[in-house]
C-alpha positions in Angstrom: 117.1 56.0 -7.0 119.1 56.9 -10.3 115.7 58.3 -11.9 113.5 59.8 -9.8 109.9 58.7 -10.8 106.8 60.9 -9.5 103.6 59.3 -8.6 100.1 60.9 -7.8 97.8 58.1 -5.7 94.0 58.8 -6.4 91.3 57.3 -5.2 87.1 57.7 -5.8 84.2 56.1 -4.5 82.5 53.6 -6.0 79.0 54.6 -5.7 77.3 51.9 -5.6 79.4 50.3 -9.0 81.4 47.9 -9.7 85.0 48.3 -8.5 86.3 47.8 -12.3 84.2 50.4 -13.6 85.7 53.0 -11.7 89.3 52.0 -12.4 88.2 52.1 -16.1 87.3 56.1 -15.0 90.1 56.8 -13.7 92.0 55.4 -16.3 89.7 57.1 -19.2 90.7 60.2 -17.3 94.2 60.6 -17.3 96.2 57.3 -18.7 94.9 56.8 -21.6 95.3 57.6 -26.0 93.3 60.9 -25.4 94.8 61.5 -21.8 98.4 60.7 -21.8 99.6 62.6 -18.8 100.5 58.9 -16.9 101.0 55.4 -16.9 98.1 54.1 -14.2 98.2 51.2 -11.5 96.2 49.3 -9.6 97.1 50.1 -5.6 95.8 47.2 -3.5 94.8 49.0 0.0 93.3 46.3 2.5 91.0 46.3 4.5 91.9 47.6 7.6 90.0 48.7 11.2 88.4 51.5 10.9 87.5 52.3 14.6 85.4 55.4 15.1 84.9 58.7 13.3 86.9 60.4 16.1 90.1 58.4 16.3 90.5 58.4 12.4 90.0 62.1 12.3 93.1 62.7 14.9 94.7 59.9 12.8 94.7 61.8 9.6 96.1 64.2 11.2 99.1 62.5 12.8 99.4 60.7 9.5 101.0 63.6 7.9 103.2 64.4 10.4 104.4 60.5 10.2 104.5 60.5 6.0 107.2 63.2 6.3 109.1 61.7 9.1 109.5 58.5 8.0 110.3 60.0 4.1 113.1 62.0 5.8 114.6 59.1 7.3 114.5 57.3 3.5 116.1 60.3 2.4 119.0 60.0 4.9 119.4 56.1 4.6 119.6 56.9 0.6 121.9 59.9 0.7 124.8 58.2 3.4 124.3 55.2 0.9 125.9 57.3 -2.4 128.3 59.6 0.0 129.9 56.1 1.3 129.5 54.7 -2.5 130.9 57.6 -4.0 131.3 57.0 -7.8 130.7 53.1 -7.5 126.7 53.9 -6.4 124.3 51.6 -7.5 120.5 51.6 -7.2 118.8 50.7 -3.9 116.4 48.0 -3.9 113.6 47.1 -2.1 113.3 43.9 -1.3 115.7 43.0 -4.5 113.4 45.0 -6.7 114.6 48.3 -8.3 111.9 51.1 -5.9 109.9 52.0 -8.8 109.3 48.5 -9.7 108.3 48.0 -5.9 105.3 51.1 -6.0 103.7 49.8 -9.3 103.8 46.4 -8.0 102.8 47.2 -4.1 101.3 44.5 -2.0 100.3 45.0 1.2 103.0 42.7 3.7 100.1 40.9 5.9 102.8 39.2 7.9 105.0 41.9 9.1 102.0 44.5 9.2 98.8 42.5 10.2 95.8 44.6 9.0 93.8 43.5 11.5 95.4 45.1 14.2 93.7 49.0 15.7 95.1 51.6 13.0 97.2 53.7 15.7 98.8 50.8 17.1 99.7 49.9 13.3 100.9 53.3 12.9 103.3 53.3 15.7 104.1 49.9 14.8 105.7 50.9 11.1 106.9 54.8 12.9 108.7 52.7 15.5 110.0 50.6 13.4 111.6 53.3 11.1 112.7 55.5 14.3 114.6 52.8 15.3 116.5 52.7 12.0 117.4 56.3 12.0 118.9 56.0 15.5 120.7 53.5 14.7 122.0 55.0 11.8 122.9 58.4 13.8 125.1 55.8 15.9 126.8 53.6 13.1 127.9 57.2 11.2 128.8 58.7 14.3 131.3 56.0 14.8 132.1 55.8 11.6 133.0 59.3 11.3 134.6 58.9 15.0 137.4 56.4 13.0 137.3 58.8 9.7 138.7 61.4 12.4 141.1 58.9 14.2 142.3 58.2 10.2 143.1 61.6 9.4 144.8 62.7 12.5 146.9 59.6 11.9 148.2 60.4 8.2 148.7 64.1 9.4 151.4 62.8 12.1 153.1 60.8 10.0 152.9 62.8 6.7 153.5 66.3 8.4 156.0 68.5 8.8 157.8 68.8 12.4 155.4 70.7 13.9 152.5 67.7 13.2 154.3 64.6 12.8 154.8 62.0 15.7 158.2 62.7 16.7 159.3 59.2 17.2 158.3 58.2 13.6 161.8 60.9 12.9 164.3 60.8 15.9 166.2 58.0 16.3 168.6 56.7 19.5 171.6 59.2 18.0 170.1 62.4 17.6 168.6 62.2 21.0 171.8 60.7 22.6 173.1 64.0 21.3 171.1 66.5 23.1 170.9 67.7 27.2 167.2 66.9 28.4 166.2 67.6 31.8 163.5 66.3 33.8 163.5 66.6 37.3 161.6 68.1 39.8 162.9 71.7 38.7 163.7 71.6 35.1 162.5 70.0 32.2 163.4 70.3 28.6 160.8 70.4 25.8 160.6 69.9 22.0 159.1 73.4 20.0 158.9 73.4 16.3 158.9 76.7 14.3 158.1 77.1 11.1 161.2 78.4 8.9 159.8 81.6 8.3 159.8 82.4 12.4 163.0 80.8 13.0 165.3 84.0 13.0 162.4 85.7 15.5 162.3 82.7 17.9 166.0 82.3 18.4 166.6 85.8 18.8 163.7 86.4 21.3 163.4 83.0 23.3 164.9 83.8 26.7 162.8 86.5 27.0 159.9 84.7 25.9 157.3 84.6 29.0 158.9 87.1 30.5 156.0 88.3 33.1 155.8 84.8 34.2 158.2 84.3 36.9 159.4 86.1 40.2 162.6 86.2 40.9 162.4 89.2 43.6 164.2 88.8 46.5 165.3 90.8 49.7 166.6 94.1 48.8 170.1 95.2 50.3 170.5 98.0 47.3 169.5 100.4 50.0 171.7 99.3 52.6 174.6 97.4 51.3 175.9 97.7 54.6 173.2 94.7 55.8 174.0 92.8 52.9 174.1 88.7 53.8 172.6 89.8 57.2 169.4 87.6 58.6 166.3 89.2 56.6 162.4 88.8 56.4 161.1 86.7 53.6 158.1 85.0 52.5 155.2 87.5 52.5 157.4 90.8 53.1 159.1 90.1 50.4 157.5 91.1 47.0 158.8 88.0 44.3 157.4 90.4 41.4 159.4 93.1 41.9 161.7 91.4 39.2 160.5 89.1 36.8 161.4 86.9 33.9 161.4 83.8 31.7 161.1 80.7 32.8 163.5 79.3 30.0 167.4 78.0 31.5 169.8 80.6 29.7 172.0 78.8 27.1 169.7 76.0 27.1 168.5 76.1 23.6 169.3 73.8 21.2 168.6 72.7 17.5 167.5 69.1 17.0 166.3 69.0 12.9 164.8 70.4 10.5 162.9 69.7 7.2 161.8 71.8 4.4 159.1 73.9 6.5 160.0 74.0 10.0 162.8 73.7 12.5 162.8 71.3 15.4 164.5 72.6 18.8 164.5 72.0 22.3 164.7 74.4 25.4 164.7 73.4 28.8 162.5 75.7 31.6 161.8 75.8 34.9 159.1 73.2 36.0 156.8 75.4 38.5 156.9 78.4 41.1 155.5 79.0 44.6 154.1 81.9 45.7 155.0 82.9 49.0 152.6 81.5 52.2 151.8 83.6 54.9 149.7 83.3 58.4 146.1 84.3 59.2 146.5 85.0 63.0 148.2 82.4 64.5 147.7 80.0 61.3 150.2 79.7 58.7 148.1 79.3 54.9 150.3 77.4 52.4 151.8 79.4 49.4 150.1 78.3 46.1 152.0 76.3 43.4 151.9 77.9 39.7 152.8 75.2 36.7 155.0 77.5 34.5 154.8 74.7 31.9 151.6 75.5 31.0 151.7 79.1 31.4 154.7 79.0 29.2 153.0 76.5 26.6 150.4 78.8 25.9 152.4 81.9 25.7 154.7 79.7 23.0 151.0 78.9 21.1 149.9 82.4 21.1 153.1 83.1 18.5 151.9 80.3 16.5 155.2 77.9 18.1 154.3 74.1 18.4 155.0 73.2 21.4 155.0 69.1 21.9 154.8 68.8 25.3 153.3 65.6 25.7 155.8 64.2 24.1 158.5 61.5 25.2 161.0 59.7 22.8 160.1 56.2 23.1 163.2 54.2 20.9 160.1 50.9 21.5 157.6 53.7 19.4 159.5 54.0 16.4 157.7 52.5 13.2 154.5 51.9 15.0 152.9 55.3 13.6 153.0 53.4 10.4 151.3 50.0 11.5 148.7 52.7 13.6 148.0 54.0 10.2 147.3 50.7 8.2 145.4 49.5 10.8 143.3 52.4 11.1 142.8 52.4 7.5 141.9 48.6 6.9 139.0 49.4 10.1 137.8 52.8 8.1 137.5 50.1 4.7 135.8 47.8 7.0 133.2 50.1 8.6 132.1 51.7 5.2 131.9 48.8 3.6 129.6 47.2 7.2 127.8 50.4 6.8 127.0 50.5 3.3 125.5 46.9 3.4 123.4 48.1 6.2 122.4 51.1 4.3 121.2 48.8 1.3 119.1 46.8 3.9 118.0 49.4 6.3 116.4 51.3 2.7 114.5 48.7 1.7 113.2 47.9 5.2 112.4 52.2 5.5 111.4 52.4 2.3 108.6 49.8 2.6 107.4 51.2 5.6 106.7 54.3 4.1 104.5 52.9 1.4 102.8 51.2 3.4 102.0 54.8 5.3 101.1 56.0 2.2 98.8 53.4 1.5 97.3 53.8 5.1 96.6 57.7 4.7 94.7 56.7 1.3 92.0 54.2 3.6 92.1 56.9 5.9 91.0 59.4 3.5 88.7 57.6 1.8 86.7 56.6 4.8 86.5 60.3 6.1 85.8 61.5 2.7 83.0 58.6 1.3 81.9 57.0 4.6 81.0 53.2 5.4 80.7 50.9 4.2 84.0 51.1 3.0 83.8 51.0 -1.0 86.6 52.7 -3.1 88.4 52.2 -5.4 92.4 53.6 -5.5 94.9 53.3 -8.5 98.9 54.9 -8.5 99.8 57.2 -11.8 102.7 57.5 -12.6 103.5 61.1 -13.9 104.8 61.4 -17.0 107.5 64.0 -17.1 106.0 67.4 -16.6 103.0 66.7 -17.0 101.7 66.2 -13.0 99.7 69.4 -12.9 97.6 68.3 -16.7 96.8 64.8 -14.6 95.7 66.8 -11.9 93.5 69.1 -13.5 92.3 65.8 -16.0 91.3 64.7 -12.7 89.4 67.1 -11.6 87.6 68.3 -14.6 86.7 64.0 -14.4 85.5 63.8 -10.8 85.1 67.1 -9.7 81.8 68.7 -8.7 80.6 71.1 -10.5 80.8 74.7 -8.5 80.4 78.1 -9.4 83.4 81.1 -9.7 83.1 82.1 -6.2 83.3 78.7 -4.9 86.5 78.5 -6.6 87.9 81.6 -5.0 87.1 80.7 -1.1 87.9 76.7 -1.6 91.7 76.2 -0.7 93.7 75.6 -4.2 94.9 72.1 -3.1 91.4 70.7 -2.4 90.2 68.0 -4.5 86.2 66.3 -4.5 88.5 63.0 -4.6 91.4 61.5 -2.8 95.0 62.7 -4.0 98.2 62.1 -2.3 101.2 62.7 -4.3 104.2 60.6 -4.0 107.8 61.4 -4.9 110.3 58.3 -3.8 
């Protein structure tokens, strides 16, 4: 709603008098020349089952509980309606009516929320009703946001620099054709961007990069060079990390591009190490396979290097990050523009249901509060701006009982000797 409008629901016994009279009684007390604190309505409120003393007791109760619940779920149908509109918002409706037009005008929908029916299993029926909005709402901007996601990580591959973009959207057949890749069961080569400002660092420290992560121990003939290329022990009695080093191929790097931010190379490494096996008794245990492409990734990450490892230049790939894009971005337009039709709907349809809670918790109320029969008579003001706690105490100066200081003291400071609800769509 553009203008939030604030309502206070009231409603007093008859007493024995005719229903008009007390509507002229509440309107004498706070809508009128002498009272102008609120423009007054007539609030139909059928009639509904009342059941016994004990169920409506436990259903005032619950009603509360429901009244906020279902307003929260108003307030999230409402509030993902503007955030999807942005600056072209428009007013909800209910039921094609502006909300505030709805509230003054209220009648009770006998078709969709037959009074006849026990008041709990009405209650759940309207509750349900509404919980079923809100989870399908959770699911709808799930999605949505699922795609909003899919979007963004789209424009930032094709907008970014080298160390983001989709690689195949900016090599071509000749640039690759130009370079040495490797991948075999030993070596392969793989693309790591760097931004500018790292670029001296990297080049002058890549072969040492990773440096604790391979073995490249072997048998020892320093101490007796007079063995040396004679038959020696190997496997376990022979330590591989007695020596270690990178995993990258000396010589193997090699520029591919660069742009204004970052530098694009390749460097090719060694696939994977075994450790050594060895036996348990008479049973040989198989040595243990370590991926140095991993390792080596995340030592390359740790100094804030891209590494694109996944990726594969695919000449069939080029261009496509573009049409990915569009596409993505004409199914975003299509779910918000889906979701914000269903938010229009899905408000009316809450929204509704939440009146008519209100108007259940004033029945409720009154039948707790002025017994059977039932014979009350309940009106909606509309506040006028500032002026809710004058109408209030209008009120209650009107249809209060009269009680001493004391009583005034111990009697809790939102108690009223009539029915008040306050409303606030």
């Amino acid at each position: 709603m553009s203008a939030h409008a604030s309502y206070v629901i009231a409603a007093i016994s008859n007493s024995g008098q005719a229903p008009e009279t007390s509507y002229r009684q509440l309107q004498n007390a706070a809508a009128c020349p002498a009272a102008p604190f609120g423009e007054m309505f007539k609030l139909e409120v059928p009639s509904l089952m009342v059941g016994t003393l004990d169920s409506l007791m436990n259903l005032s109760d619950d009603l509360g509980k429901t009244d906020s619940v279902v307003e929260s779920i108003v307030r999230k149908v409402e509030k993902s309606s503007i955030e999807l509109a942005g600056k072209k918002a428009t007013e909800l409706t209910v039921g094609g009516v502006p909300s505030t037009r709805y509230v003054q005008q209220f009648a009770w929908d006998y078709a969709k929320f037959p009074n006849r029916r026990p008041l709990k299993e009405l209650v759940s029926l309207i509750a349900g009703g509404v919980s079923a909005i809100d989870e399908e709402l959770k699911q709808l901007s799930t999605s949505y946001g699922d795609k909003q996601a899919a979007l963004q990580d789209a424009r930032r591959k094709k907008g970014g620099n080298l160390m983001t973009v989709d690689l195949n959207d900016v090599l071509d057949d000749k640039i690759v054709g130009g370079l040495t890749i490797h991948d075999t069961e030993y070596l392969k080569t793989i693309f790591v961007a760097v931004a500018k400002a790292q670029r001296e660092v990297f080049e002058k420290d890549i072969y040492s990069i990773g440096g604790e992560l391979v073995g490249y121990g072997g048998p020892d003939w320093s101490s007796n060079p007079s063995g040396l290329g004679e038959s020696r022990n190997f496997g376990s009695q022979v330590d591989r990390h007695v020596k270690k080093g990178s995993p990258v191929v000396p010589g193997s790097l090699e520029k591919v591009m660069e742009d204004s931010d970052s530098v694009l190379y390749t460097i090719t490494v060694l696939r994977s190490m075994y450790e050594a096996g060895y036996y348990e008794g008479e049973e040989f245990v198989a040595g243990t396979q370590i991926n140095l492409l991993e390792a080596f990734a995340k030592v390359l990450r740790e100094k804030r290097y891209s590494v694109r490892e996944n990726f594969t230049f695919d000449p069939a790939q080029q261009g496509k990050g573009a049409m990915v894009l569009e596409q993505l971005q004409v199914e975003v337009d299509n779910m918000r523009s889906g979701l914000t039709r269903w938010c229009k709907t899905h408000y009316g349809e809450a929204f509704v249901a939440w009146m008519h809670i209100k108007v259940i918790r004033v029945f409720v109320e009154s039948v707790l509060r002025y017994g059977l029969p039932v014979d009350f008579t309940a009106v909606l003001y509309k506040v006028t701006s500032g002026k809710e706690a004058m109408l209030v105490g209008a009120l209650d100066k009107t249809f209060g009982e009269k009680k001493s200081k004391e009583d005034d003291i111990d009697d809790d400071e939102d108690y009223h000797d009539f029915v008040l609800i306050k409303f606030d769509p």
